[in-house]
C-alpha positions as CSV (number, residue, x, y, z in Angstrom):
1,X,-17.5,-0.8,-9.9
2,X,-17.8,1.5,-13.3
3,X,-21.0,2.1,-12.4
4,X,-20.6,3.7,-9.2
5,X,-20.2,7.3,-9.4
6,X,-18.1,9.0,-5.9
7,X,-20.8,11.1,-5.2
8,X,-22.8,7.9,-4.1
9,X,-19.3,6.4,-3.3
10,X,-18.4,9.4,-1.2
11,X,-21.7,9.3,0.3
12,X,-21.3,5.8,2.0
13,X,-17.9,6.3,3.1
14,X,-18.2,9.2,5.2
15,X,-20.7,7.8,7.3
16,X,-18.7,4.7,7.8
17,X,-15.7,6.5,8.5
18,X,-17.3,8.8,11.1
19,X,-19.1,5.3,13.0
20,X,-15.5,4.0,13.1
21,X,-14.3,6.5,13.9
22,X,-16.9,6.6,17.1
23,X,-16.8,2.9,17.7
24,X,-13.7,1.3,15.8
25,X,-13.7,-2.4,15.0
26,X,-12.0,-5.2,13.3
27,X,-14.8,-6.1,10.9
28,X,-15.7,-2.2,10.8
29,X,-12.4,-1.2,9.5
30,X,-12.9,-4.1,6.3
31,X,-16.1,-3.0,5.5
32,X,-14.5,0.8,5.8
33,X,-11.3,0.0,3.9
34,X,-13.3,-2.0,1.0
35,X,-15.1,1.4,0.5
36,X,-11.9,3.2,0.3
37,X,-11.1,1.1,-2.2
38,X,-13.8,1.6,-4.4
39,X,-13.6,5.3,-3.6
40,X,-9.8,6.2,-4.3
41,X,-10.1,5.1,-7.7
42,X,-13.1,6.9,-8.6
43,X,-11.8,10.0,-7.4
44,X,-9.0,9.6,-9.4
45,X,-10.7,8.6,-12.7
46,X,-13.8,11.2,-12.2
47,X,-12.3,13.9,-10.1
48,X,-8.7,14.2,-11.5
49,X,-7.5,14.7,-8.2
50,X,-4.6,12.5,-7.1
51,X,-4.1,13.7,-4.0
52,X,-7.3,13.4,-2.7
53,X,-7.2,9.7,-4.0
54,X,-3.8,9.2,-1.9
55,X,-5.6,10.2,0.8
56,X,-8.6,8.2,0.9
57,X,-5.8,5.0,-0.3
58,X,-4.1,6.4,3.5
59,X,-7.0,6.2,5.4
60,X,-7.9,2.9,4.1
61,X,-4.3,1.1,4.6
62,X,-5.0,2.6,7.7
63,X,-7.1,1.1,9.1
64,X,-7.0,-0.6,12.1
65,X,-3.5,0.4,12.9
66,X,-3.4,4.3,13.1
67,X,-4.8,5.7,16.5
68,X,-8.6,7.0,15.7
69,X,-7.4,10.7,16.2
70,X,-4.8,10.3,13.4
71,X,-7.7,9.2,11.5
72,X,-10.5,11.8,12.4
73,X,-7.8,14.2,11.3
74,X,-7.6,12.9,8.0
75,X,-10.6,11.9,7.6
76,X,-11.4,16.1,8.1
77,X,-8.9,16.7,5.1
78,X,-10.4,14.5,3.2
79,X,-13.8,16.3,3.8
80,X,-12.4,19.4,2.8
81,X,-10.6,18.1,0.0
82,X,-13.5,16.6,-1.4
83,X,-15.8,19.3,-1.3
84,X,-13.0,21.8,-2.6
85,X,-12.8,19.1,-5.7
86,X,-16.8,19.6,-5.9
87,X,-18.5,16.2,-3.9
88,X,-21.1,17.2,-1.2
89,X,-21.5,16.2,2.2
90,X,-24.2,13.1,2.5
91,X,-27.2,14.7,4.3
């Protein structure tokens, strides 16, 4: 898990999020949240930025329960959080 930078971590998760987002699923959300755990504290650690790392942990515990629009929205504050804290959008 050391080894995995959130660049590349970020870079999974937001094109998970945005596929469950589009087509949301039990075994979707897992995979999701088990990124958002590996993401959160990487932000943390690498990043100094607890708040964006609160908000990746939300959107994970999220998962399945909040309605998808709850989610899209955070998952667009998260976006701009992230990039505000220096990580890029995956291409």
């Amino acid at each position: 898990m050391l080894n995995d930078d959130c660049q590349s971590l970020f870079d999974q998760f937001v094109p998970m999020a945005r596929q469950y987002l589009d087509a949301p699923g039990v075994m979707a959300a897992l995979e999701l949240d088990q990124q958002c755990m590996k993401l959160y504290p990487a932000v943390a650690r690498e990043k100094q930025n607890q708040e964006l790392s609160n908000m990746i942990r939300e959107f994970g515990r999220g998962l399945p329960r909040k309605e998808v629009e709850e989610l899209r929205q955070l998952l667009q504050d998260i976006i701009a959080e992230a990039q505000a804290a220096g990580l890029s959008l995956p291409d």
